[in-house]
MIVEX-754700 format. One line per 10 residues: number of its first residue (from 1); their letters; for each residue x, y, z of C-alpha. Coordinates in Angstrom, 1 decimal. Layout:
N
NUM) a) X Y Z; ...
This chain:
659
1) xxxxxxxxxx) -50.5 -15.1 -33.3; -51.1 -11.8 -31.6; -48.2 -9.8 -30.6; -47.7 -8.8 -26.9; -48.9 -5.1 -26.1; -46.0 -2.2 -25.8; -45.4 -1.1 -22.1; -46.0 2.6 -21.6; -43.5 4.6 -20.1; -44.3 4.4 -16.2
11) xxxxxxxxxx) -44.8 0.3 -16.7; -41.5 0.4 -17.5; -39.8 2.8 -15.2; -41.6 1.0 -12.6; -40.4 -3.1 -13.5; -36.9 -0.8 -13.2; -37.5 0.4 -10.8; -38.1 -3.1 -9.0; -35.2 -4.6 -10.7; -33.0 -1.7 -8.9
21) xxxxxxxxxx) -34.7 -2.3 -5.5; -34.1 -5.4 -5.6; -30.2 -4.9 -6.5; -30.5 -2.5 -3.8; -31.4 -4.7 -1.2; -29.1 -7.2 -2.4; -25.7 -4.9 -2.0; -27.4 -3.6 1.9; -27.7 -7.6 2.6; -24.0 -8.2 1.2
31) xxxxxxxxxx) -22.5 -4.9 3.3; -24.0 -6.6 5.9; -22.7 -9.9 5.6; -18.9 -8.9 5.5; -19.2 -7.0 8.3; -18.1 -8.3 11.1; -20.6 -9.1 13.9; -19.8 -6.6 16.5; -20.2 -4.1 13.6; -23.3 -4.9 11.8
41) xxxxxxxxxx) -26.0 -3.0 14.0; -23.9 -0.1 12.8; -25.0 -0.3 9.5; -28.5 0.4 11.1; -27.3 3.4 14.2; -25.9 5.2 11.8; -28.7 6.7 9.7; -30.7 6.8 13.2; -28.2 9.1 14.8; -28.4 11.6 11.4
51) xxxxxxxxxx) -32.4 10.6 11.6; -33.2 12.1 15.6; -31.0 14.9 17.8; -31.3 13.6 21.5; -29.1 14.9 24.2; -28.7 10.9 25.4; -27.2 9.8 22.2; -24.1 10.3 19.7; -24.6 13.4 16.8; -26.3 15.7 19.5
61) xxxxxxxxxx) -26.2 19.5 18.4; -27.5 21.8 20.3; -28.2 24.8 17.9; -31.2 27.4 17.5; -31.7 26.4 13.5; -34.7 23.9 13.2; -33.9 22.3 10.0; -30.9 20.3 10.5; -31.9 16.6 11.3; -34.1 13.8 10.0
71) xxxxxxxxxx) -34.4 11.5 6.9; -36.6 11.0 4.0; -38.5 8.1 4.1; -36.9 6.6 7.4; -38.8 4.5 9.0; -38.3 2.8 12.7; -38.2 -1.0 11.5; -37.3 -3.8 14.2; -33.7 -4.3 12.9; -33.3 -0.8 13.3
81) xxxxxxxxxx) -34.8 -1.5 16.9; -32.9 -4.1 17.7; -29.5 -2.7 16.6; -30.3 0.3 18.7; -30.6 -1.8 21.6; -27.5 -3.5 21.2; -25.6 -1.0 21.0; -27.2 1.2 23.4; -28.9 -1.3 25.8; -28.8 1.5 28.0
91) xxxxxxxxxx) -31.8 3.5 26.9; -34.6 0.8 26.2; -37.2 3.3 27.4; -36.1 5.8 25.0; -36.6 3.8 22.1; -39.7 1.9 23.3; -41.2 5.7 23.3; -39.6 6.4 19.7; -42.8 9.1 19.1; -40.6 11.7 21.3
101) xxxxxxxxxx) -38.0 11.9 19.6; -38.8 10.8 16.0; -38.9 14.4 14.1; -41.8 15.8 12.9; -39.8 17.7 9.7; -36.7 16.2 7.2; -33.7 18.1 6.6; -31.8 15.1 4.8; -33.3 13.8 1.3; -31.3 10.5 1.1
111) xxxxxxxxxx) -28.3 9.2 2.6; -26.4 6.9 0.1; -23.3 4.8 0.4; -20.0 4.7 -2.1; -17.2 2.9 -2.5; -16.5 -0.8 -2.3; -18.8 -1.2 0.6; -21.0 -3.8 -0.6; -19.1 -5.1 -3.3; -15.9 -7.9 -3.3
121) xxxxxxxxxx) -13.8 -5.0 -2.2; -15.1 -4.7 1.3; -12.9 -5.3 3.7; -12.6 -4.9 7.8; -11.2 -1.7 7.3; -13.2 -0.1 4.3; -14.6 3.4 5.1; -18.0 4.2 5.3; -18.7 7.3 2.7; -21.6 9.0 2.7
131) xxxxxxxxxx) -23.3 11.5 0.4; -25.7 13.0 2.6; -27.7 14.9 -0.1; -29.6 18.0 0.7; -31.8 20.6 -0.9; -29.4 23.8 -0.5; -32.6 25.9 -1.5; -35.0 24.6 1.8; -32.3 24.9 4.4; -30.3 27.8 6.1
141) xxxxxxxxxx) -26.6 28.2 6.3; -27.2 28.0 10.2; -28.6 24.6 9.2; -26.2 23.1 7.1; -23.5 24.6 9.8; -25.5 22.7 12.2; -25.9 20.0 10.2; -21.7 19.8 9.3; -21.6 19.6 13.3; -23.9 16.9 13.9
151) xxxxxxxxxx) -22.2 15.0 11.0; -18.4 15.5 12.9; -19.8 14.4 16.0; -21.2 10.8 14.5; -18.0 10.8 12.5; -15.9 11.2 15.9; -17.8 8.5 17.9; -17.7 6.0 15.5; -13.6 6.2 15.3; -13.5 6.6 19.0
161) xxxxxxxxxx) -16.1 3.5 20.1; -15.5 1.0 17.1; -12.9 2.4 15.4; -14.7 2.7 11.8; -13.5 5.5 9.6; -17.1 7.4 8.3; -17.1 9.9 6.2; -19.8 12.3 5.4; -20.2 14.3 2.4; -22.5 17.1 2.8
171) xxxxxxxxxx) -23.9 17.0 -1.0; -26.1 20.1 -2.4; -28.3 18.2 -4.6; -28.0 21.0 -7.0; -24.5 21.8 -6.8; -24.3 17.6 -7.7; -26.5 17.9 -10.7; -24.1 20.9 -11.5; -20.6 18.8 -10.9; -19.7 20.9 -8.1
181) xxxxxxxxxx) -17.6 19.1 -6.0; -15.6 22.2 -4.3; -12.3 22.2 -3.6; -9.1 19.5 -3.4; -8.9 18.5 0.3; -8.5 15.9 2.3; -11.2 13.1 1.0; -12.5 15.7 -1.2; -11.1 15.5 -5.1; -12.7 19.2 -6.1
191) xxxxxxxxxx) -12.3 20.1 -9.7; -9.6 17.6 -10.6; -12.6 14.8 -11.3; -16.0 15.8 -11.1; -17.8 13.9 -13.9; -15.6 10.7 -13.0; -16.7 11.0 -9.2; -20.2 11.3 -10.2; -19.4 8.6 -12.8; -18.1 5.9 -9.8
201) xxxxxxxxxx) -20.8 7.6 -7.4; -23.4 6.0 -9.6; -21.6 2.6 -10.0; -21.1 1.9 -6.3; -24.0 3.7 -4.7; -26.0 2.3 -2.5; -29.1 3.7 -1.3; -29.7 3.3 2.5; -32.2 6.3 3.4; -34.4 8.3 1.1
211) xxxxxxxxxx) -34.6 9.2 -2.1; -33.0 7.4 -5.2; -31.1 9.0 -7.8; -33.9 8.9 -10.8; -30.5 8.3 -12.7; -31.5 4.4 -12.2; -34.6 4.7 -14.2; -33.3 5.5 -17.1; -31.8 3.0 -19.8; -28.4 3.4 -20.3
221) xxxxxxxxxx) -28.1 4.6 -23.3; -30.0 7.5 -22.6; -29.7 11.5 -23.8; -30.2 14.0 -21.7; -33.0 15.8 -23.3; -34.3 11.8 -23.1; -33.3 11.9 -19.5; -35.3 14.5 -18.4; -38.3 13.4 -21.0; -38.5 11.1 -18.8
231) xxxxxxxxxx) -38.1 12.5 -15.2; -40.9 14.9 -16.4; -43.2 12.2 -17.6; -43.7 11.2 -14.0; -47.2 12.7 -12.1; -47.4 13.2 -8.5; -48.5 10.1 -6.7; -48.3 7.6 -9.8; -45.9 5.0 -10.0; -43.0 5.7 -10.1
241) xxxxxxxxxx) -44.2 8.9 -8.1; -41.4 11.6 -8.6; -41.0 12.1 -5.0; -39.2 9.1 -4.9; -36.3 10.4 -7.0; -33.6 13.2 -7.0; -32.3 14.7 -9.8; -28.5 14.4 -9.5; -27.8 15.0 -13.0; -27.4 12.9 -16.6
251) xxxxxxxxxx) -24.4 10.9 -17.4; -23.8 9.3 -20.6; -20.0 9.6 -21.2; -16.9 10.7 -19.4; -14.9 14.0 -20.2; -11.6 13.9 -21.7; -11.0 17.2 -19.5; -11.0 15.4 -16.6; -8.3 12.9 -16.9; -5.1 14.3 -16.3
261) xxxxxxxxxx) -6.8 15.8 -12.8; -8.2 12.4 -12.0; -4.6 10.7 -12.8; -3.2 12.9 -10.5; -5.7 12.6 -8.0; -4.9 8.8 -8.2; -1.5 9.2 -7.8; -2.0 10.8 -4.6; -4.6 8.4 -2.9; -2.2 5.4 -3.7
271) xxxxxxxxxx) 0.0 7.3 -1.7; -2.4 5.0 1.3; -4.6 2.8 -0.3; -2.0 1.5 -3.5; -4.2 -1.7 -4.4; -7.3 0.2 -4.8; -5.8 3.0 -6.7; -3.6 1.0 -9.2; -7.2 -0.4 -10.3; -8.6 2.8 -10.6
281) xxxxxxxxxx) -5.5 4.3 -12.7; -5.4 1.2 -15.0; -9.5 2.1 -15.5; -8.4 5.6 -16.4; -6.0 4.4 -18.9; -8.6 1.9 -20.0; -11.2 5.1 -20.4; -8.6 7.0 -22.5; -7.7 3.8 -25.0; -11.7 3.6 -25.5
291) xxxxxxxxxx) -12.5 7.3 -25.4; -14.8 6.8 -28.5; -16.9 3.2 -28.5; -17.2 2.7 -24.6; -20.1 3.6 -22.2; -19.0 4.7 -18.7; -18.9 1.8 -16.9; -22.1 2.4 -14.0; -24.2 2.5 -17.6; -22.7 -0.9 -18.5
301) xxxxxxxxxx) -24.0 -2.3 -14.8; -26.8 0.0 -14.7; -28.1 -2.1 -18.2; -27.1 -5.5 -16.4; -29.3 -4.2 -13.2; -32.2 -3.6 -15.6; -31.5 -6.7 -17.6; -31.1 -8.9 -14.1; -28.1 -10.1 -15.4; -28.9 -13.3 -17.3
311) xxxxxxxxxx) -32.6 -13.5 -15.5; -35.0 -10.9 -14.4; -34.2 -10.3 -11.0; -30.8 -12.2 -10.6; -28.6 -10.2 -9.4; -26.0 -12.7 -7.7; -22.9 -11.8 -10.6; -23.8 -8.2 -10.8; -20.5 -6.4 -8.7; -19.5 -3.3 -9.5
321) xxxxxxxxxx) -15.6 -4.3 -8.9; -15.8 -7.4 -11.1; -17.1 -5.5 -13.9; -14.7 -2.8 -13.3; -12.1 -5.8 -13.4; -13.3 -7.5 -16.3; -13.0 -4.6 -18.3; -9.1 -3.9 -17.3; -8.0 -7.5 -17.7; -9.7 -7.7 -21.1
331) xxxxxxxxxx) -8.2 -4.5 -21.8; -4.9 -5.5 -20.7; -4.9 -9.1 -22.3; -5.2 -7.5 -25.4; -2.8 -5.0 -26.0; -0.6 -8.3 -24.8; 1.1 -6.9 -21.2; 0.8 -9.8 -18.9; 3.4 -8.6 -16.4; 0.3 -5.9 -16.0
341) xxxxxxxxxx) -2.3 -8.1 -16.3; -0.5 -10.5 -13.2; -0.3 -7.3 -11.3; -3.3 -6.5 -11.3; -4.9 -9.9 -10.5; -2.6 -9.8 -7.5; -3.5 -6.5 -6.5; -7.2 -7.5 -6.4; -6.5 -10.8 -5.0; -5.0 -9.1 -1.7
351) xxxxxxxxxx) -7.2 -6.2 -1.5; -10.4 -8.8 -1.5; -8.8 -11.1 1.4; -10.7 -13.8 0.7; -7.7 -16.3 2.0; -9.1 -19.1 -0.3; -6.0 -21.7 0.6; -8.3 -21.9 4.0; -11.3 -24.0 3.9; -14.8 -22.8 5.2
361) xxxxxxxxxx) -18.0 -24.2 6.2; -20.7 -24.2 3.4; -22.5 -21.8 5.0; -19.7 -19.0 5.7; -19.0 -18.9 2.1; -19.7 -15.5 1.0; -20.8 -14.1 -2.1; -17.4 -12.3 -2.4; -15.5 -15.8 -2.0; -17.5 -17.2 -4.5
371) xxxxxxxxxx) -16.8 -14.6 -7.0; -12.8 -14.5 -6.0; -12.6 -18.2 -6.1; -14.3 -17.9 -9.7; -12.2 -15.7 -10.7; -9.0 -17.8 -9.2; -10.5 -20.5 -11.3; -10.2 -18.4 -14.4; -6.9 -17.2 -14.1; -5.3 -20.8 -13.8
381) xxxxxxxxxx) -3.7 -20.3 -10.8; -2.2 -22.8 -8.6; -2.5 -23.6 -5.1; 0.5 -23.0 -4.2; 0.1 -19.0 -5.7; -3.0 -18.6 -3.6; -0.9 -20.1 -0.6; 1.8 -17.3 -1.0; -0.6 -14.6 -1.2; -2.4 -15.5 1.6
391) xxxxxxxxxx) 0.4 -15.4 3.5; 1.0 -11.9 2.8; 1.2 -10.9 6.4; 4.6 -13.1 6.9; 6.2 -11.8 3.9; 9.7 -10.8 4.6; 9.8 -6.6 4.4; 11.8 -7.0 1.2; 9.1 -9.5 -0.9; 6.6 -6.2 0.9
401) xxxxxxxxxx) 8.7 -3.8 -0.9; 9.2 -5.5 -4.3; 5.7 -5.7 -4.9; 4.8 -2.0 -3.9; 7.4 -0.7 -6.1; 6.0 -2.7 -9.2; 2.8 -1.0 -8.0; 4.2 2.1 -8.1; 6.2 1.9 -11.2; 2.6 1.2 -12.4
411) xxxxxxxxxx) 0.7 4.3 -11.6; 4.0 6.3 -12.8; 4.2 5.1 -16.2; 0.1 4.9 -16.6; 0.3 8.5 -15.6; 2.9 9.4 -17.5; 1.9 7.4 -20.8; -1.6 9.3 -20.3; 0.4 12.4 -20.0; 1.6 12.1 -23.1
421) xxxxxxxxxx) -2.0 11.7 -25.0; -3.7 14.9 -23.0; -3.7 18.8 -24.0; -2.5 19.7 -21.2; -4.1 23.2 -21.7; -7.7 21.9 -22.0; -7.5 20.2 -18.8; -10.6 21.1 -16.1; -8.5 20.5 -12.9; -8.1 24.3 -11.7
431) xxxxxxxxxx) -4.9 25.3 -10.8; -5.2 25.6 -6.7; -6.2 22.1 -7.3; -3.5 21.4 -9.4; -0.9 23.0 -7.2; -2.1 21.0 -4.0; -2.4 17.7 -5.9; 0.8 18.3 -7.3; 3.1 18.9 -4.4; 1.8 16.3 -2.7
441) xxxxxxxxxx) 2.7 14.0 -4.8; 6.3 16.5 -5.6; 6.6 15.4 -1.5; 5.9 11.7 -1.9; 7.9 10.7 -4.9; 10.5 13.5 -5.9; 14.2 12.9 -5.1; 16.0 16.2 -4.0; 19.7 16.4 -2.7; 19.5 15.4 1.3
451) xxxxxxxxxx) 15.8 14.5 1.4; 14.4 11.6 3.3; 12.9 9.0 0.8; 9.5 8.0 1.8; 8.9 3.8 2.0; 6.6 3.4 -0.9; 4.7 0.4 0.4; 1.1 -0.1 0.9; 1.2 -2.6 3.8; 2.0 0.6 6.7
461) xxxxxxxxxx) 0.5 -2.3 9.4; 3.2 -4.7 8.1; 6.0 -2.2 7.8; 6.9 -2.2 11.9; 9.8 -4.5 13.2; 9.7 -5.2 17.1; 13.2 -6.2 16.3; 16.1 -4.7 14.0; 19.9 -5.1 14.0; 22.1 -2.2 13.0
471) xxxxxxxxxx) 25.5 -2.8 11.7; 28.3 -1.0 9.7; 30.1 -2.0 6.9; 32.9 -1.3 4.6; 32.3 -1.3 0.7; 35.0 -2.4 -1.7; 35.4 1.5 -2.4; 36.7 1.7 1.4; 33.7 3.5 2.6; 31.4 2.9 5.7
481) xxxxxxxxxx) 27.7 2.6 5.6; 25.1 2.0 8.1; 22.1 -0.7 7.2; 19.1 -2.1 9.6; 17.9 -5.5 9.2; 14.5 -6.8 10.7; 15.1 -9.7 13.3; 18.3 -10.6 15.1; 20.8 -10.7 12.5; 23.9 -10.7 15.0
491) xxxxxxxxxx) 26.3 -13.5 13.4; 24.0 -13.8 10.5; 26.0 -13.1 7.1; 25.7 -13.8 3.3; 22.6 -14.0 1.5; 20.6 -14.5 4.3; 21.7 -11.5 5.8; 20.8 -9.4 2.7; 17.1 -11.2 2.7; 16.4 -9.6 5.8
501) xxxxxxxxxx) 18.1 -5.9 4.8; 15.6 -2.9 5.5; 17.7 0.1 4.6; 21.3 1.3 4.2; 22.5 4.8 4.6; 25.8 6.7 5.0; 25.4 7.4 8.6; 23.7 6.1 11.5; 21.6 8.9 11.9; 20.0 9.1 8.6
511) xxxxxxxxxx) 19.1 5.2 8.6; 17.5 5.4 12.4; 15.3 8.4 11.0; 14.4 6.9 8.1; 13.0 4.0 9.6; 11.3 6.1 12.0; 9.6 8.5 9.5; 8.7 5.2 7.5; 7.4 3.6 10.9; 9.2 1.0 10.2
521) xxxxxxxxxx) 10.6 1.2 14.3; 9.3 3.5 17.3; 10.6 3.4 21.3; 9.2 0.0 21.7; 11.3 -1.9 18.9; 14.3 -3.7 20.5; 17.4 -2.5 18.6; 20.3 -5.2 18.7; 23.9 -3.3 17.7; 26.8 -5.3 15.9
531) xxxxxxxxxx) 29.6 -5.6 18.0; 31.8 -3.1 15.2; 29.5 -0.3 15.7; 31.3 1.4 18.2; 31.7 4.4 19.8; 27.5 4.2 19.3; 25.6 2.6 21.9; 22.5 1.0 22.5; 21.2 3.9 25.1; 22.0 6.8 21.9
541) xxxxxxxxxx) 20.4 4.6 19.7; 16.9 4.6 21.6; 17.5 8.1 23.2; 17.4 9.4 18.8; 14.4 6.9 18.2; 12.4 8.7 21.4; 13.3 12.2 19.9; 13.0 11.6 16.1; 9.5 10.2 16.8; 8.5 13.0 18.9
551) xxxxxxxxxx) 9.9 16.1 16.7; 9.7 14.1 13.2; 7.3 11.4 13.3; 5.9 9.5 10.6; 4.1 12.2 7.7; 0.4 11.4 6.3; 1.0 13.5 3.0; -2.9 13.4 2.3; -3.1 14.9 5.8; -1.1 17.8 5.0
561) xxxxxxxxxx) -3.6 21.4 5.5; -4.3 22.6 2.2; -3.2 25.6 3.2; -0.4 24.8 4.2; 0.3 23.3 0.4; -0.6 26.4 -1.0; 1.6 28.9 1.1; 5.6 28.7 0.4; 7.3 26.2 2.0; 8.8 26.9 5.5
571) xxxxxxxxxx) 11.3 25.0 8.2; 8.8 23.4 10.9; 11.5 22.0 13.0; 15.1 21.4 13.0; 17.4 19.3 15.1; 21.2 19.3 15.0; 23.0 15.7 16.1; 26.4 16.6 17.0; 29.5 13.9 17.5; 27.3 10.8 17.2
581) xxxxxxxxxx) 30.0 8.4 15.8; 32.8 10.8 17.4; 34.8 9.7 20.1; 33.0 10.4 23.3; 35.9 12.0 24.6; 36.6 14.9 22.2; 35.8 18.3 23.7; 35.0 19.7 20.8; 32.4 19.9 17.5; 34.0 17.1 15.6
591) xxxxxxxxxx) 30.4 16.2 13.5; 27.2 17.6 13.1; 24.6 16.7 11.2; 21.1 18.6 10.8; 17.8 17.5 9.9; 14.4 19.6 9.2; 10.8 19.2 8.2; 9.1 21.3 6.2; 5.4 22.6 6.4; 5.3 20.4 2.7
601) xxxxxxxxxx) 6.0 17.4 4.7; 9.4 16.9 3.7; 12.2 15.8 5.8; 16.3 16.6 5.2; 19.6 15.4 6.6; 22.4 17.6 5.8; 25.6 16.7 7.1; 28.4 19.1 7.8; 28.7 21.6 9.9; 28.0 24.3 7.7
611) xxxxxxxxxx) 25.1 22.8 6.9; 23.6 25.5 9.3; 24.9 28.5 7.9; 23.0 27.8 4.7; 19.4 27.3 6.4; 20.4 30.5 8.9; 18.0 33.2 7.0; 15.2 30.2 6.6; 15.5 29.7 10.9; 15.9 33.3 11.9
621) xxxxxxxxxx) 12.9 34.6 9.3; 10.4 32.5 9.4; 7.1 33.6 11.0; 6.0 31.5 13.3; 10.2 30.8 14.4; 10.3 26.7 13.9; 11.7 25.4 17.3; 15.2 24.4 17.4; 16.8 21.1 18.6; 20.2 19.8 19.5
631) xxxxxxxxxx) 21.0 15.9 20.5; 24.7 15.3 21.7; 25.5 11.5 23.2; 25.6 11.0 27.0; 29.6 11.8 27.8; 31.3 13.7 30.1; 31.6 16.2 27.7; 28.7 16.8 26.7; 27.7 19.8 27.7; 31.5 21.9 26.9
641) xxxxxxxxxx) 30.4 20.4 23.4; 26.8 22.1 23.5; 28.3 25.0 24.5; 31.0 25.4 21.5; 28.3 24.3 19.4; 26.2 27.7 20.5; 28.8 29.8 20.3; 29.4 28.8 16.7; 25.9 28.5 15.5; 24.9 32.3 17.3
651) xxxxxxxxx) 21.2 31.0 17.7; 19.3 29.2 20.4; 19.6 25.8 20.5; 17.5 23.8 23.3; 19.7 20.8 24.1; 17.6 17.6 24.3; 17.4 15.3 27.1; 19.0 12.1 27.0; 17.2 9.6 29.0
């Protein structure tokens, strides 16, 4: 029996290269599918708009460098036509005419997705990240600025007409290949994880214009002097031709020096998005526990890609989220912590959304549903646990905030039992990084004498209450305190009552900014007042909720300016509340209590009235002067009580409106 022939090397870079097409397509054709309708031609407009520069449609620039538009490899196909038309019906005849404005040079090499677009993960509100990867060598700084512009402006109109965050990463292919990543800001991670950005770039990547990364050719366990043996055996307009490919660099393991800035990193992303990042920490932890005997997970679905799973060409079970699950849950299972291990399938289970207690019609069932519900299957779970968490979105604030804090008890002691591993000194994160990372999360979690306590809770669009009632009580201890309960609560008492709590502080002040600063109430919430909570009223109570959200709204502490981080901390605005819960008939400065934000996103409520002497060199010095507020309840003596209150504080004070 004759044995079959050995492929040669371009045979089978090319049957891999089909394989990965094919995979490819298949992730563009699930994006697709969980998008929802009014959305899908975007997955289309987009590239077009980074593709042409017409003064008649969104990403216009109108600069003096040629070289700052176009994409390799685009080419006008009729769902591209047709997406354009719907959502620009308006300019048929520029698109039936597509010669005059289709560029005659490409700045862009390839435009590739991340993230869980594409995968089970997708949801309604997953960004849209995009490397847009470049030559840095072929264009001009005037074109990349021109470039960065043209990128804001799509950006801009997307969150203004359809309210889809996109997000552009201007990539230097060389810088890439290099791990340069920059700096720590805003979406950016910089130096805190460069090889484990490249490493989850390559697992979720999909490729919508251009070039491929020639990454996907090669097997996965693969040198780099075998890497690049390969990328050089390729000849100029063979198959694979190498003008297919860019180089964006080898990656066959993960570096240890990474980990403490990508735990970090974490930490500070599940300040918003807690479900994702819990699964990302545990896969940290995970990396750390198999440092030696593990391949970086995009080799593991690289070799299933290449493999087609169980058949050549199936890719139906090949998700880059799955695998990244399977991995924790085995990981997990077997150092026997099932409290982690229920976590994390509940985590997963709410971030997918599939909301399999509800039946569907054989032909809406997605690929995502079918890969939940066979994971459901798996787990044992009842129907009774899907029910619950499918009902997530009528869970009482308190079952909201149990779970978060699980979650964020989590990421604390994964980071800090990873900690504890690490040489700290042989860590790659560099320390501007470090010291931005760091006070964000020093903002988000620390507890400091006076400081407001951020809601740790990754549901912010379940947090609001149209309705709370505010009373006071009396502990054993014979002291008063102040708590908010969602609903109407008036007459309510017991257990039932202290389902519904929100909050309690030692002053009505305190507890009506916290729940404004945690946007858990704004002007429109109806406030209902116990009858005991006299002399406050109903008009001071929404007269501080107007003020509080105007001079200390709710804080994004990923949105905080780097430099702001980096720069000592300064007063951005104080307010002084005087005689709140005094008698409305007292002349004088019975009770003052003052509240500031910093420029670190802080917030603190200082009661006393020397409070103010202590922050007096803070107010007076600092460059620019933060403005300076003063609330006093609607009485007859309100203003004799502003005055005393200037006279004693010997700065300005502007005295806030009531109504």
């Amino acid at each position: 029996m004759s044995s079959q022939p050995s492929l040669t090397i371009q045979q089978n870079l090319t049957i891999r290269l089909l394989r990965v097409l094919r995979y490819n397509k298949a992730r563009i054709e699930r994006a697709q599918a969980l998008l929802p309708p009014e959305r899908r031609p975007l997955f289309h407009v987009i590239p077009f708009l980074l593709h042409v520069n017409h003064p008649d449609l969104p990403g216009y620039v109108d600069a003096d460098a040629e070289l700052f538009y176009g994409l390799n490899n685009f080419s006008f196909r009729d769902e591209i036509k047709d997406a354009l038309f719907t959502i620009f019906p308006q300019h048929h005849d520029l698109f039936d005419d597509i010669k005059s404005v289709w560029p005659r040079q490409r700045a862009i090499d390839a435009l590739v997705l991340m993230g869980s677009i594409g995968t089970i993960a997708q949801s309604e509100k997953s960004d849209f990240d995009y490397w847009v990867c470049v030559d840095g060598n072929k264009l001009s700084e005037a074109s990349l600025a021109a470039m960065q512009r043209k990128l804001n402006t799509v950006e801009d109109w997307a969150m203004s007409c359809y309210d889809i965050e996109v997000h552009f990463f201007l990539s230097d292919i060389d810088k890439v290949r290099n791990n340069d990543f920059g700096v720590a800001e805003g979406e950016s991670a910089g130096s805190a994880q460069a090889v484990f950005l490249k490493s989850e770039f390559y697992t979720t990547n999909i490729v919508v214009a251009g070039k491929a990364p020639f990454w996907w050719l090669t097997p996965d366990a693969t040198t780099e002097q075998q890497y690049y043996s390969l990328l050089n055996a390729l000849e100029e307009g063979g198959s694979p031709d190498p003008n297919w490919f860019m180089d964006l660099g080898h990656l066959d393991k993960l570096d240890i020096k990474e980990l403490f800035g990508a735990a970090i990193w974490q930490l500070g992303k599940a300040i918003d998005s807690p479900f994702k990042s819990v699964l990302k920490m545990a896969k940290l932890e995970v990396f750390l526990e198999n440092l030696e005997q593990e391949q970086p997970l995009c080799n593991l679905l690289k070799k299933r890609v290449h493999h087609g799973d169980e058949a050549p060409g199936n890719v139906a079970n090949i998700d880059p989220y799955a695998l990244m699950f399977d991995q924790l849950l085995s990981h997990y299972q077997a150092v026997n912590e099932p409290e982690t291990v229920l976590l994390l399938q509940q985590c997963l289970y709410i971030k997918c959304n599939c909301q399999l207690s509800q039946p569907v019609a054989e032909s809406d069932i997605t690929f995502k549903r079918r890969i939940i519900a066979g994971l459901v299957k798996q787990w044992g779970w009842t129907k009774s646990q899907i029910r619950h968490l499918d009902n997530s979105h009528n869970w009482s604030l308190t079952e909201l905030v149990q779970l978060s804090r699980k979650i964020h008890r989590f990421l604390i002691y994964c980071y800090r039992r990873m900690s504890s591993q690490l040489q700290m000194d042989n860590q790659s994160v560099s320390r501007e990084d470090m010291a931005v990372l760091g006070r964000r999360l020093d903002t988000f979690y620390s507890k400091k004498e006076h400081k407001l306590e951020f809601l740790r809770i990754g549901f912010d669009d379940k947090v609001f209450c149209p309705v709370i009632t505010i009373k006071q009580h009396r502990r054993k201890n014979g002291q008063q305190v102040w708590a908010a309960y969602y609903d109407d609560q008036l007459g309510v008492l017991g257990k039932n009552q202290e389902k519904a709590r929100i909050s309690v502080a030692e002053s009505p002040v305190r507890l009506i900014l916290w729940c404004v600063c945690n946007r858990v109430i704004d002007i429109s919430t109806t406030v209902l007042l116990d009858y005991d909570t006299d002399p406050v009223t109903d008009s001071d109570i929404h007269a501080l909720i107007k003020h509080f959200g105007k001079i200390f709204g709710p804080v994004r502490v990923n949105a905080i300016p780097r430099e702001a981080l980096l720069s000592p901390m300064q007063i951005k605005a104080c307010m002084a509340v005087v005689n709140f819960t005094s008698s409305r008939l007292k002349p004088t400065v019975d009770e003052v209590t003052v509240i500031y934000t910093t420029t670190w996103g802080e917030t603190y409520v200082v009661p006393g009235k020397e409070s103010l002497d202590k922050l007096w060199f803070e107010l007076q010095e600092s460059v620019p002067r933060p403005p300076c507020y003063i609330f006093v309840p609607e009485s007859s003596q309100r203003k004799r009580i502003y005055q005393a209150f200037i006279d004693a504080a010997e700065q300005d004070f502007e005295l806030l409106n009531y109504w």
